[in-house]
Short mmCIF file of the C-alpha atoms (twelve columns), coordinates in Angstrom:
data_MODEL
# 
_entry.id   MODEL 
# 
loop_
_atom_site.group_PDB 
_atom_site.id 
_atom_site.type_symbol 
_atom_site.label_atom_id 
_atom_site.label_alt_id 
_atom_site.label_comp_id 
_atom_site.label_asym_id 
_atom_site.label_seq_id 
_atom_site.Cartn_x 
_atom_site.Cartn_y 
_atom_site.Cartn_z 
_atom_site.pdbx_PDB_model_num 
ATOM 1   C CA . UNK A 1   0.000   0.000  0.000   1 
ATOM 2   C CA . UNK A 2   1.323   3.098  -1.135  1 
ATOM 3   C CA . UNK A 3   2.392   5.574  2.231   1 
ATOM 4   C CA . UNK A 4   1.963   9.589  2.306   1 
ATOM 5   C CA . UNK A 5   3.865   11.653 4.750   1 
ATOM 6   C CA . UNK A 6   1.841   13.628 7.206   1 
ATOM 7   C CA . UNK A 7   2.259   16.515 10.324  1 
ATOM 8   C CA . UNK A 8   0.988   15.102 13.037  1 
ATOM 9   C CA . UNK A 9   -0.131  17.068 15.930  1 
ATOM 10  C CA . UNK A 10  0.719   16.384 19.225  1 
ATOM 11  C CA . UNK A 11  1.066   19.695 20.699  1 
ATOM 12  C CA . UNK A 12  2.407   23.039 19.150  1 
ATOM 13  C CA . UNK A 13  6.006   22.191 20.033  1 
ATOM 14  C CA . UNK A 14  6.023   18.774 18.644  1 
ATOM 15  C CA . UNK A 15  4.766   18.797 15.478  1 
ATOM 16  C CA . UNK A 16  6.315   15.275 13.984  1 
ATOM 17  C CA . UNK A 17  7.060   14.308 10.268  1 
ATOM 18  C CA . UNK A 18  5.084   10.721 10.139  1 
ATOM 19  C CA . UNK A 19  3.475   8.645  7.111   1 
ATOM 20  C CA . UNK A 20  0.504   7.014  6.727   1 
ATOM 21  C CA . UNK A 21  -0.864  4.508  3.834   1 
ATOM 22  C CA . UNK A 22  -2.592  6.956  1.088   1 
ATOM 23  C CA . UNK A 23  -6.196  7.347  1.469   1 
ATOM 24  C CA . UNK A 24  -8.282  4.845  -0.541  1 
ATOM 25  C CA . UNK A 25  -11.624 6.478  -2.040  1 
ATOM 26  C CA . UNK A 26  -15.061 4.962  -2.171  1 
ATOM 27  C CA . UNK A 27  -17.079 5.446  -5.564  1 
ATOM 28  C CA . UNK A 28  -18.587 8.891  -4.504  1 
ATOM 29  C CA . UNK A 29  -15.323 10.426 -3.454  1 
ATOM 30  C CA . UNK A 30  -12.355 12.074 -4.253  1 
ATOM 31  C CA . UNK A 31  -8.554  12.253 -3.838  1 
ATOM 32  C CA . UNK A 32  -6.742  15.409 -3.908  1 
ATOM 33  C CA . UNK A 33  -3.064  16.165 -4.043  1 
ATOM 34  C CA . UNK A 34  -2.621  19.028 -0.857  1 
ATOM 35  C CA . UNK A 35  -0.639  21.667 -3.155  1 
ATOM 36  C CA . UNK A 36  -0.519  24.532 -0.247  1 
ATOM 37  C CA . UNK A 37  -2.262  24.173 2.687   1 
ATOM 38  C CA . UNK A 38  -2.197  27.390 5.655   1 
ATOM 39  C CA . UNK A 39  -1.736  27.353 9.076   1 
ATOM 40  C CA . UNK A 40  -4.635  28.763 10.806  1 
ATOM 41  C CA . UNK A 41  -4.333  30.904 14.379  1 
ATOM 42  C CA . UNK A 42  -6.732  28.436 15.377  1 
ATOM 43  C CA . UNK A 43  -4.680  25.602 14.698  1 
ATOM 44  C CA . UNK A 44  -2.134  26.917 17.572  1 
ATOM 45  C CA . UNK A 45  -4.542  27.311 20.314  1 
ATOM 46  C CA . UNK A 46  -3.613  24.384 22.109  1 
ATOM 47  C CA . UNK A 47  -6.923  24.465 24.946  1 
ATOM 48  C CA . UNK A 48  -8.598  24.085 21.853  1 
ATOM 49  C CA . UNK A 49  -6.512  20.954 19.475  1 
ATOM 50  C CA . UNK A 50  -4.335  19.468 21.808  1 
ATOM 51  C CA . UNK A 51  -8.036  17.508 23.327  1 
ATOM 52  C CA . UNK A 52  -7.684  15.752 19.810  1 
ATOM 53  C CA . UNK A 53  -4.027  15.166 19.528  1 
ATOM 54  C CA . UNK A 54  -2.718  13.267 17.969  1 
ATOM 55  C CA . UNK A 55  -4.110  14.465 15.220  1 
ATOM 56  C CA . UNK A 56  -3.427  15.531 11.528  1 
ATOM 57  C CA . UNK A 57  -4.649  19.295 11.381  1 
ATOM 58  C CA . UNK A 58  -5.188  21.713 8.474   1 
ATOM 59  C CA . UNK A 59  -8.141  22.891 6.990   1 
ATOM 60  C CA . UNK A 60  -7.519  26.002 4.531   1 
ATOM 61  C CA . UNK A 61  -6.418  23.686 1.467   1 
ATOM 62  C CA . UNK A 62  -5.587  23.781 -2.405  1 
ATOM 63  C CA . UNK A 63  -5.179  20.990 -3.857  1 
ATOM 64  C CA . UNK A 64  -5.031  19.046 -7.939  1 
ATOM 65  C CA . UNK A 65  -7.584  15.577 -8.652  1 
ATOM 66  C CA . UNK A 66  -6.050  12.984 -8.602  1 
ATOM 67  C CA . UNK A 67  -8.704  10.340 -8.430  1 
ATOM 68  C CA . UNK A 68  -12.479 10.314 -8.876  1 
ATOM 69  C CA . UNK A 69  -15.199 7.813  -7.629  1 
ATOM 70  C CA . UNK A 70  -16.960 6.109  -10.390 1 
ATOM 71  C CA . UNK A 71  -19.966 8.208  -9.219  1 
ATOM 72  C CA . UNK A 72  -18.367 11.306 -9.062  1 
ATOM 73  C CA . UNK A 73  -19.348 13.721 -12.488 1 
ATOM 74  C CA . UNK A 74  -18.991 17.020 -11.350 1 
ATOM 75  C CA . UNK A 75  -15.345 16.925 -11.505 1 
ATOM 76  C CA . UNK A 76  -12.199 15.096 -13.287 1 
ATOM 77  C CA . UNK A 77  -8.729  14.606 -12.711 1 
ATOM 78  C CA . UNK A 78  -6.677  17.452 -12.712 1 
ATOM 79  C CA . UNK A 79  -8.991  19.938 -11.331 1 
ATOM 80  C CA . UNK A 80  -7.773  22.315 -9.241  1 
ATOM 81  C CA . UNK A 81  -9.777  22.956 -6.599  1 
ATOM 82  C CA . UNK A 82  -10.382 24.207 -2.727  1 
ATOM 83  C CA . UNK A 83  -12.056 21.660 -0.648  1 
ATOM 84  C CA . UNK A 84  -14.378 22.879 2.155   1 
ATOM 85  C CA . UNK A 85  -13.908 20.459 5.573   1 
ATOM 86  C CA . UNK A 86  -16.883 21.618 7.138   1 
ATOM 87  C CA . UNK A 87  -20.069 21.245 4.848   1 
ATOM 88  C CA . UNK A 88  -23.713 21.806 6.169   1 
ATOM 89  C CA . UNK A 89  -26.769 19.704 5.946   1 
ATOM 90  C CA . UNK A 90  -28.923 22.359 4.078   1 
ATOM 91  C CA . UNK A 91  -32.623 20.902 4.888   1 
ATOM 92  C CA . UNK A 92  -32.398 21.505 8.796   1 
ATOM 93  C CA . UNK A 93  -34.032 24.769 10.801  1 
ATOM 94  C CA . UNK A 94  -30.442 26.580 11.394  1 
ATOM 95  C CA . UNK A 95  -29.610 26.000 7.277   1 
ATOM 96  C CA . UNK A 96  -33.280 27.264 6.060   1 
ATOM 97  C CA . UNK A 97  -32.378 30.321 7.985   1 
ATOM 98  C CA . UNK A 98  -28.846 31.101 6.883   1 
ATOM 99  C CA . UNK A 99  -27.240 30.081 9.651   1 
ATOM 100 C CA . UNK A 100 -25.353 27.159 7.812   1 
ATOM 101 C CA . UNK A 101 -22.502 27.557 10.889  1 
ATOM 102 C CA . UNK A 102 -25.056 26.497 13.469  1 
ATOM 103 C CA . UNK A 103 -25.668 23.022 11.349  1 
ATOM 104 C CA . UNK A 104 -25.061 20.131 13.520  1 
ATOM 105 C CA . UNK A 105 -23.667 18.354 10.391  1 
ATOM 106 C CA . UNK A 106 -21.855 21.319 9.321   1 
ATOM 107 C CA . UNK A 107 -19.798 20.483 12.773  1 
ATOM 108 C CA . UNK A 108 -19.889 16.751 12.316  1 
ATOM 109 C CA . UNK A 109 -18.090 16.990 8.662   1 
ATOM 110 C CA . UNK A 110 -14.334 16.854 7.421   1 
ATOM 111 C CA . UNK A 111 -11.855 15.649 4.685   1 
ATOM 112 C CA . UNK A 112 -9.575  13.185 5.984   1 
ATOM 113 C CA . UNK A 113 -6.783  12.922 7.385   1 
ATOM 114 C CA . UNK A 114 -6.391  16.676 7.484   1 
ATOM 115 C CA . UNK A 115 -4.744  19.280 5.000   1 
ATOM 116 C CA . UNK A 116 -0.994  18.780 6.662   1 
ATOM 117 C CA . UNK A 117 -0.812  15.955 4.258   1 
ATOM 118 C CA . UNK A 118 0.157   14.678 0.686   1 
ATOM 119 C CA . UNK A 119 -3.374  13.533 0.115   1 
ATOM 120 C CA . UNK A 120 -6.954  13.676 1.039   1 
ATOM 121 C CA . UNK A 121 -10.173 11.865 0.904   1 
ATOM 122 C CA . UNK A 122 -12.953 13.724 0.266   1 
ATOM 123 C CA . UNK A 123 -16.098 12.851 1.501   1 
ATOM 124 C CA . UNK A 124 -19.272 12.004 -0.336  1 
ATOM 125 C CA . UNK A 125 -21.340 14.736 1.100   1 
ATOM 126 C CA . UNK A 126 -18.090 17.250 0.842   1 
ATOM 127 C CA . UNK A 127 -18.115 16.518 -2.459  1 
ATOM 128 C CA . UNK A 128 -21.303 17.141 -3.463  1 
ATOM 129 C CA . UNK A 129 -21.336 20.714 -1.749  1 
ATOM 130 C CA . UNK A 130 -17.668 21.297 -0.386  1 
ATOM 131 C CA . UNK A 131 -15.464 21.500 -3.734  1 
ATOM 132 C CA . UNK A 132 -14.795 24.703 -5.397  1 
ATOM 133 C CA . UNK A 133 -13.027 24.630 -8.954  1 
ATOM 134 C CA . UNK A 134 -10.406 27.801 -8.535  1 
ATOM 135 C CA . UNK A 135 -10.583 30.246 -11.109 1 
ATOM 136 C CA . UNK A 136 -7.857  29.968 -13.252 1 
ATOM 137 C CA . UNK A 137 -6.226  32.716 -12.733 1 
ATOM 138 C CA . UNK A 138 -5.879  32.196 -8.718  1 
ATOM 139 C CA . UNK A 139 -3.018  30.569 -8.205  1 
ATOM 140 C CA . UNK A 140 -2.908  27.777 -4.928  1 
ATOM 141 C CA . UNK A 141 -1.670  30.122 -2.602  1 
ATOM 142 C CA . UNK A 142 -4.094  32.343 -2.978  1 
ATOM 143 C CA . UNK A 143 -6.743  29.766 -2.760  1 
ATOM 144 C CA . UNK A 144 -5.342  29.425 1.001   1 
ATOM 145 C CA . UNK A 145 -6.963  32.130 2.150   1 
ATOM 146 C CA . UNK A 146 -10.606 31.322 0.906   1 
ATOM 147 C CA . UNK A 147 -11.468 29.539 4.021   1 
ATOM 148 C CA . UNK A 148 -10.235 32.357 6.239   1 
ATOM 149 C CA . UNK A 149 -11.628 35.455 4.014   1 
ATOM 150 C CA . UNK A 150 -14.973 33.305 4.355   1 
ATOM 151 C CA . UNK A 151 -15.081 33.024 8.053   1 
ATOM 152 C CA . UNK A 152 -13.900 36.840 8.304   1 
ATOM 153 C CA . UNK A 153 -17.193 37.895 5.280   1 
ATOM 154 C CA . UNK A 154 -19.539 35.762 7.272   1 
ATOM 155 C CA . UNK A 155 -18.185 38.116 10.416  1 
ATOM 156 C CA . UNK A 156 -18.678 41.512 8.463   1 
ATOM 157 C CA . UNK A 157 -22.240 40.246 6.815   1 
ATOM 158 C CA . UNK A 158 -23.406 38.991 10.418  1 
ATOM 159 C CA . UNK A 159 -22.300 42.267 11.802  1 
ATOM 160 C CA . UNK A 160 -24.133 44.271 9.069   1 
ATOM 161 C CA . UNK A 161 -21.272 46.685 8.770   1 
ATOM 162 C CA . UNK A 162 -22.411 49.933 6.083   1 
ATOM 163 C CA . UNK A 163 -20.312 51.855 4.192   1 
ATOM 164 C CA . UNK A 164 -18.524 54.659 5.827   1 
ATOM 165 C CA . UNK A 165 -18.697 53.286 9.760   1 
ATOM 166 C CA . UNK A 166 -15.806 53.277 11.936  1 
ATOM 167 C CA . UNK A 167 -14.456 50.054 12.497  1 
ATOM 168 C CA . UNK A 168 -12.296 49.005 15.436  1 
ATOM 169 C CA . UNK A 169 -10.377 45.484 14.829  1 
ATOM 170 C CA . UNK A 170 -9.071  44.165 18.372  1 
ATOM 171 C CA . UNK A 171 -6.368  41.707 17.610  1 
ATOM 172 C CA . UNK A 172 -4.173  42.212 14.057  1 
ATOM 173 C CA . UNK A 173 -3.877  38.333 13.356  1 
ATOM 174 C CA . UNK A 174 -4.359  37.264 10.446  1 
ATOM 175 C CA . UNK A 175 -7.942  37.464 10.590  1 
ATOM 176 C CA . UNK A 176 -7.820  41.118 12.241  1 
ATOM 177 C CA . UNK A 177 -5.736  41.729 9.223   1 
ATOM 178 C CA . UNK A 178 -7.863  40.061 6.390   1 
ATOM 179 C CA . UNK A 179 -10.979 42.384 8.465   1 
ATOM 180 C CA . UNK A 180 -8.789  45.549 8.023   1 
ATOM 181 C CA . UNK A 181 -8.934  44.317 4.571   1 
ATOM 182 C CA . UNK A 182 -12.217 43.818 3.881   1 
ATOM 183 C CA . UNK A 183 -13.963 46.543 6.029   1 
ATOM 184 C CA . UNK A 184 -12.159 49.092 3.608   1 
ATOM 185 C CA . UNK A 185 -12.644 47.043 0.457   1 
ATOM 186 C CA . UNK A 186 -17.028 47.536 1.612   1 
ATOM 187 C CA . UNK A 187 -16.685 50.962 2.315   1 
ATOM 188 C CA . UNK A 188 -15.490 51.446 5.717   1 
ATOM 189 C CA . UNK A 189 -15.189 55.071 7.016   1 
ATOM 190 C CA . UNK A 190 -12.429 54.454 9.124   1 
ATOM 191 C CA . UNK A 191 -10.457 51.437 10.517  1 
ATOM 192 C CA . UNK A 192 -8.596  51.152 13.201  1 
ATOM 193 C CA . UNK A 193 -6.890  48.393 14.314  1 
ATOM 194 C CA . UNK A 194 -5.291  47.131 17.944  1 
ATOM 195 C CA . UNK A 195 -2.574  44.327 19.058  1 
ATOM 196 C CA . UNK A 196 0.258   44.239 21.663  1 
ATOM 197 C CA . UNK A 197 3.323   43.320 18.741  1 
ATOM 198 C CA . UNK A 198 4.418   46.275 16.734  1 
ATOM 199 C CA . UNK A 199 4.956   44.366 13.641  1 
ATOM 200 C CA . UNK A 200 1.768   43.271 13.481  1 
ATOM 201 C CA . UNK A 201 0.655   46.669 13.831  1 
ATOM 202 C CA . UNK A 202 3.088   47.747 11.064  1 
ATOM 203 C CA . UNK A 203 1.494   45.107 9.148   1 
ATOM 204 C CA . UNK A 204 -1.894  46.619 9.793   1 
ATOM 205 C CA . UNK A 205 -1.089  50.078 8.703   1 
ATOM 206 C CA . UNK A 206 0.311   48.422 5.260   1 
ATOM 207 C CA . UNK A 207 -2.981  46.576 5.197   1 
ATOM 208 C CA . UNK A 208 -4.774  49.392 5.082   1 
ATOM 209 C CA . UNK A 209 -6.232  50.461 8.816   1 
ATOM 210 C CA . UNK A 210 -5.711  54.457 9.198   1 
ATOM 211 C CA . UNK A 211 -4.968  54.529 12.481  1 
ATOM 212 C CA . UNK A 212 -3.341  51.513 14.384  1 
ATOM 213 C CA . UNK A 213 -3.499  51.423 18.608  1 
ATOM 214 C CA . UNK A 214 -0.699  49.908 20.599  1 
ATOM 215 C CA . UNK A 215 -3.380  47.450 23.068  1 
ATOM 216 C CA . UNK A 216 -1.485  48.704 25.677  1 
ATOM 217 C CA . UNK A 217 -2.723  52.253 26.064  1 
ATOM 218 C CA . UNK A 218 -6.732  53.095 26.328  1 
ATOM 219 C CA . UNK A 219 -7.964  52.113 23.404  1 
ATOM 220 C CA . UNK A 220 -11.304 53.564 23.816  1 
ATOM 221 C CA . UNK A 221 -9.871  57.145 24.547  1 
ATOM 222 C CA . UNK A 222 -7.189  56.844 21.540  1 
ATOM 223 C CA . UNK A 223 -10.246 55.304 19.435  1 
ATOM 224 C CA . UNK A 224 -11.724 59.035 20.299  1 
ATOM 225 C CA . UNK A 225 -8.662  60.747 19.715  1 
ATOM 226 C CA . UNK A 226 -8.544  59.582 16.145  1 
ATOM 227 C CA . UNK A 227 -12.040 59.731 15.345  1 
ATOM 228 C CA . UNK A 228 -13.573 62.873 16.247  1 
ATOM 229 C CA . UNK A 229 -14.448 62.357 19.214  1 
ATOM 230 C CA . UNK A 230 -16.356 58.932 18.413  1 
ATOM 231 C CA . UNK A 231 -16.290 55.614 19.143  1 
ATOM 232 C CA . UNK A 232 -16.685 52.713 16.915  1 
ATOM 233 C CA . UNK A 233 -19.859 51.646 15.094  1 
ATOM 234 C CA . UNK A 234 -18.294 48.411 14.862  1 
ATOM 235 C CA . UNK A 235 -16.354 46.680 17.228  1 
ATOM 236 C CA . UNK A 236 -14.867 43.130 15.961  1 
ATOM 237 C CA . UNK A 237 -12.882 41.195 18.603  1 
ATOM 238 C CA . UNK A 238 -10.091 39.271 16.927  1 
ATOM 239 C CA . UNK A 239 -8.393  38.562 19.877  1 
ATOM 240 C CA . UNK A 240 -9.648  36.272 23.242  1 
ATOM 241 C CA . UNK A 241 -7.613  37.652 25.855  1 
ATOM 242 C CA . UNK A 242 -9.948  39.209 28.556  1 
ATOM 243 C CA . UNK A 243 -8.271  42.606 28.880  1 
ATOM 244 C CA . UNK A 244 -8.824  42.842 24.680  1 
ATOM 245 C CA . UNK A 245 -12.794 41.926 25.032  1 
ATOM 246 C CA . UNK A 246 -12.797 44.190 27.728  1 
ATOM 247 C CA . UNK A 247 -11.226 46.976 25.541  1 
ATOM 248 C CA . UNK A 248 -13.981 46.219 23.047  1 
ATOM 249 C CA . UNK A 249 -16.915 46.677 25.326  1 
ATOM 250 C CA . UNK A 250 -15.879 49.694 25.967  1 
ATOM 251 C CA . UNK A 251 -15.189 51.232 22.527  1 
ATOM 252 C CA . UNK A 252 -18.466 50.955 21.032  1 
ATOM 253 C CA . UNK A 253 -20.819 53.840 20.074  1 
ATOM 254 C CA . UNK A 254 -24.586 54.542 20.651  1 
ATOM 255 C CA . UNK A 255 -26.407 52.091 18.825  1 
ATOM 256 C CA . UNK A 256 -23.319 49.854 17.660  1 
ATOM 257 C CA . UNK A 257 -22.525 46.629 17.063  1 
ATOM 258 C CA . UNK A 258 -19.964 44.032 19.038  1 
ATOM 259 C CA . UNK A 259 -18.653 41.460 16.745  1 
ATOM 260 C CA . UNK A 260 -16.987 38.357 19.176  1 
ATOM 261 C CA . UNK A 261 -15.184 36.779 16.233  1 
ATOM 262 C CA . UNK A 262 -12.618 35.278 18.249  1 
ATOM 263 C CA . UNK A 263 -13.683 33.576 21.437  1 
ATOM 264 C CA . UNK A 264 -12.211 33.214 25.253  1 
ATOM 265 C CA . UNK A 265 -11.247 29.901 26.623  1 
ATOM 266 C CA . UNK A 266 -13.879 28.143 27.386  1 
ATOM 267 C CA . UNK A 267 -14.518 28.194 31.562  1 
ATOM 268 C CA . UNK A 268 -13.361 32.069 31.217  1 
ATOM 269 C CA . UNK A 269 -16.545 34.173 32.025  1 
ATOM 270 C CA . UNK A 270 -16.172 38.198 31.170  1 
ATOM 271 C CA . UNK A 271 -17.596 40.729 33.375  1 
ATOM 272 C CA . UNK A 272 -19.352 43.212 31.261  1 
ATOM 273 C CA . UNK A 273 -20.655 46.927 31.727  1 
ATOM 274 C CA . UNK A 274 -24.462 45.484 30.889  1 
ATOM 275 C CA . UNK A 275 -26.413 49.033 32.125  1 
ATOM 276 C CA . UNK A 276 -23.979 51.145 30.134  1 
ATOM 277 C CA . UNK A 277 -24.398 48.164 26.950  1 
ATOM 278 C CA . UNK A 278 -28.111 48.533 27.533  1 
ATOM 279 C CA . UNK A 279 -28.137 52.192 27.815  1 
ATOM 280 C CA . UNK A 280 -26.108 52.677 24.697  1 
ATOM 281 C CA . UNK A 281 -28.756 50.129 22.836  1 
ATOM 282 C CA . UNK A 282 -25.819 47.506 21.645  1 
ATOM 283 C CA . UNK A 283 -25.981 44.919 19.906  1 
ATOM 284 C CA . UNK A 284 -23.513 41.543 20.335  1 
ATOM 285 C CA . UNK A 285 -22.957 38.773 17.923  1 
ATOM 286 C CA . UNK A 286 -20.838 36.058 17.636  1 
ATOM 287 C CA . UNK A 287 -20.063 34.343 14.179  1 
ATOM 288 C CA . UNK A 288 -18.091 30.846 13.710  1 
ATOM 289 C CA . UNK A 289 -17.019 30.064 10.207  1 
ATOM 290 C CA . UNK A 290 -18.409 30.141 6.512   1 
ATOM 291 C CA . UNK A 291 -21.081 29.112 4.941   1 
ATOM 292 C CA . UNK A 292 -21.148 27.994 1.202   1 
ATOM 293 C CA . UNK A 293 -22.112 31.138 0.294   1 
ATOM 294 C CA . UNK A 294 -19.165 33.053 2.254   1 
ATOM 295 C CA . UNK A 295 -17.004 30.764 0.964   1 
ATOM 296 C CA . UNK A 296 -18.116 31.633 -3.170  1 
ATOM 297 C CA . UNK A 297 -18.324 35.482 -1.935  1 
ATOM 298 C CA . UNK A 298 -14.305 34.977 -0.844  1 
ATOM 299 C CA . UNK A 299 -13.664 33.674 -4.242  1 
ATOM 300 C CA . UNK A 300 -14.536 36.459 -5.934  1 
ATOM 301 C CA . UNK A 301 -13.491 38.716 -3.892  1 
ATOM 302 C CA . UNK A 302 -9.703  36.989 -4.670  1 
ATOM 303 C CA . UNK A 303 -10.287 36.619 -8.267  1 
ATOM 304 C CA . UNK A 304 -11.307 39.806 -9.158  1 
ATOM 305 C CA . UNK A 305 -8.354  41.220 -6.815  1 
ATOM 306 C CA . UNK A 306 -10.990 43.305 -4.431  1 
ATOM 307 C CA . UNK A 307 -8.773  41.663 -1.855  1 
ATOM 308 C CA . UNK A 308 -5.347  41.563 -2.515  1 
ATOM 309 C CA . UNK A 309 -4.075  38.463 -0.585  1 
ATOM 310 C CA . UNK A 310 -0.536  37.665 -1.770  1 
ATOM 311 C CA . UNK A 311 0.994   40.486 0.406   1 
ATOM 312 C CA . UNK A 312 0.371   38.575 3.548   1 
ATOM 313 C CA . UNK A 313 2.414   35.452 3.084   1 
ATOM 314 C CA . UNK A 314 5.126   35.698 5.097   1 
ATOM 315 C CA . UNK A 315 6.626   31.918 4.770   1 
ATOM 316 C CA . UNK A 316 5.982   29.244 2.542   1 
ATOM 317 C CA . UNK A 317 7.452   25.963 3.764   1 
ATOM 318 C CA . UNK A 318 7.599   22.061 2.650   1 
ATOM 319 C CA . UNK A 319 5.785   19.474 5.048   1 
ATOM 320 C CA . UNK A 320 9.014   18.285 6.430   1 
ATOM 321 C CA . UNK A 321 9.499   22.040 8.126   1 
ATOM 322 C CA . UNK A 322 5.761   22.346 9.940   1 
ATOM 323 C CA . UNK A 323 7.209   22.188 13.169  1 
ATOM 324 C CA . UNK A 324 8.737   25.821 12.212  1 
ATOM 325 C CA . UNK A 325 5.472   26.589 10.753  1 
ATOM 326 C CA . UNK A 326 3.579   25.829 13.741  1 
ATOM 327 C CA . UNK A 327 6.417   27.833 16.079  1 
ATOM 328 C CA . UNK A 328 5.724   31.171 14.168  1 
ATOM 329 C CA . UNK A 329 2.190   31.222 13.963  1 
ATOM 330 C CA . UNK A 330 2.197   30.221 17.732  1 
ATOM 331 C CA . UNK A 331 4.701   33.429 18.519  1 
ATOM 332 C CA . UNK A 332 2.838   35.636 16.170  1 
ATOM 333 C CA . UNK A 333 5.470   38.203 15.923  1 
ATOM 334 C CA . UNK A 334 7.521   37.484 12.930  1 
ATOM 335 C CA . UNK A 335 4.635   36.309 9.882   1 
ATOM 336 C CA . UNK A 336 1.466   36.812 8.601   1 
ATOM 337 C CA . UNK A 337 0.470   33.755 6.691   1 
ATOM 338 C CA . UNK A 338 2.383   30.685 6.583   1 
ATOM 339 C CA . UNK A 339 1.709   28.159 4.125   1 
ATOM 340 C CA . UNK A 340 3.041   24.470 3.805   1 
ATOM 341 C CA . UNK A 341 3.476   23.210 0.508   1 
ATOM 342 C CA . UNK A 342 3.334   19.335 0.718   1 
# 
């Protein structure tokens, strides 16, 4: 039986080089060859993966066909595509009401093993609504970032930003960043953007934000400072340390909106201001990844360049070096978006 080579996860300083026989496909599946496959800031929260480990992560993957089940017509060999690993149901109450990310099969579903790999098997039911043929003028790097543009236009259209509000980003990761991004590409007024690492706030100033706040000082006062005197229509919190959710509360204008995009630890409960949230007539929403159509919305947005996403790869590395992959994402002070290229 022909072996693959894999990154398996045991925690995010031992990330190990192992193989594993090839995937074999049933007739309603695929196999795709992993081309470039990014490493996600949720792949390095360790409360959150190491509960699985070991375990063969990635999920934001472009890949070629390499095999197709004999009941598989939509697609051929040598399509290059981006496969989806979450996929919803589309018939029950949360998917009639577009709120695919609320599916229960939506959280039930994945390609296996996992995009650190050579190969994957893809699904029946991922197939049938979790394969995306890339335009041909994206290239597989840029493909990369559909999953997390998705996740980060499900945030905005959840949010119901409009053109010309402020919008505060807490947390310049690579989400905050790809937010900073789109909030200006829709219209935004004015973006700021927060984080505690001054190259990532460099890198949100070349992203676009106008003004960029060190986390350390008052970010609702500076927020102020820079914006006549107002605070943010939208607040979207990229980052789950308490101290940067607190910040958030606090920064939001009359009649608002609080985006929790990124979420605390579980067990961590957050005081919060409710009489001055309930005075101000707030509203809080929480979003969790992309729907189907998020995820066709992020490939246009690459393809016809209204996001430019090639600027924020940082490091693109073979398999063998994910353990250095995993150790920059994890520090999140020297790259943006790091991509391994099995």
């Amino acid at each position: 039986m022909k072996s693959m080579k894999v990154a398996m996860y045991y925690n995010n300083n031992d990330v190990r080089i192992e193989e594993i026989p090839v995937p074999s496909i049933g007739d309603s599946e695929l196999l795709v060859k992993v081309k470039a496959s990014g490493i996600c800031g949720s792949d390095v929260m360790e409360w959150y993966r190491i509960k699985k480990a070991p375990k063969v992560l990635g999920h934001e993957i472009t890949g070629e066909v390499v095999e197709i089940g004999k009941n598989v017509n939509k697609y051929k060999v040598g399509d290059r595509v981006f496969v989806s690993h979450h996929v919803p149901c589309n018939t029950c109450r949360f998917c009639l009401h577009d709120q695919h990310t609320l599916c229960h099969t939506l959280h039930s579903t994945n390609f296996f093993p996992g995009g650190f790999a050579e190969y994957l098997r893809v699904p029946e039911i991922n197939v049938d609504r979790g394969v995306f043929v890339l335009p041909d003028k994206m290239t597989y790097e840029e493909g990369v970032f559909i999953e997390p543009l998705a996740c980060v236009i499900r945030g905005l259209r959840t949010a119901g930003m409009k053109p010309r509000h402020t919008v505060l980003v807490i947390g310049s990761g690579i989400s905050g960043l790809l937010f900073v991004k789109l909030a200006k590409a829709w219209g935004a007024g004015h973006v700021l953007s927060t984080d505690i690492d001054e190259y990532r706030l460099k890198m949100a100033k070349k992203f676009g934000a106008d003004t960029v706040i060190h986390a350390k000082e008052n970010v609702p006062e500076q927020v102020q400072k820079h914006n006549d005197g107002r605070l943010a229509d939208l607040v979207v919190i990229c980052a789950g340390a308490p101290v940067a959710i607190q910040q958030g509360l606090r920064a939001v204008e009359p009649g608002g909106t609080i985006l929790f995009f990124a979420p605390a630890e579980p067990g961590v409960d957050i005081p919060f201001p409710l009489f001055e949230l309930w005075n101000k007539q707030v509203t809080m929403v929480s979003t969790y990844a992309g729907s189907p159509k998020d995820i066709q919305m992020a490939i246009d947005c690459i393809a016809q360049k209204k996001i430019i996403v090639t600027d924020m790869i940082t490091h693109t590395l073979p398999l063998k070096e994910a353990a250095k992959g995993f150790q920059l994402v994890a520090k999140a002070q020297d790259s943006v978006k790091v991509i391994l290229e099995p």
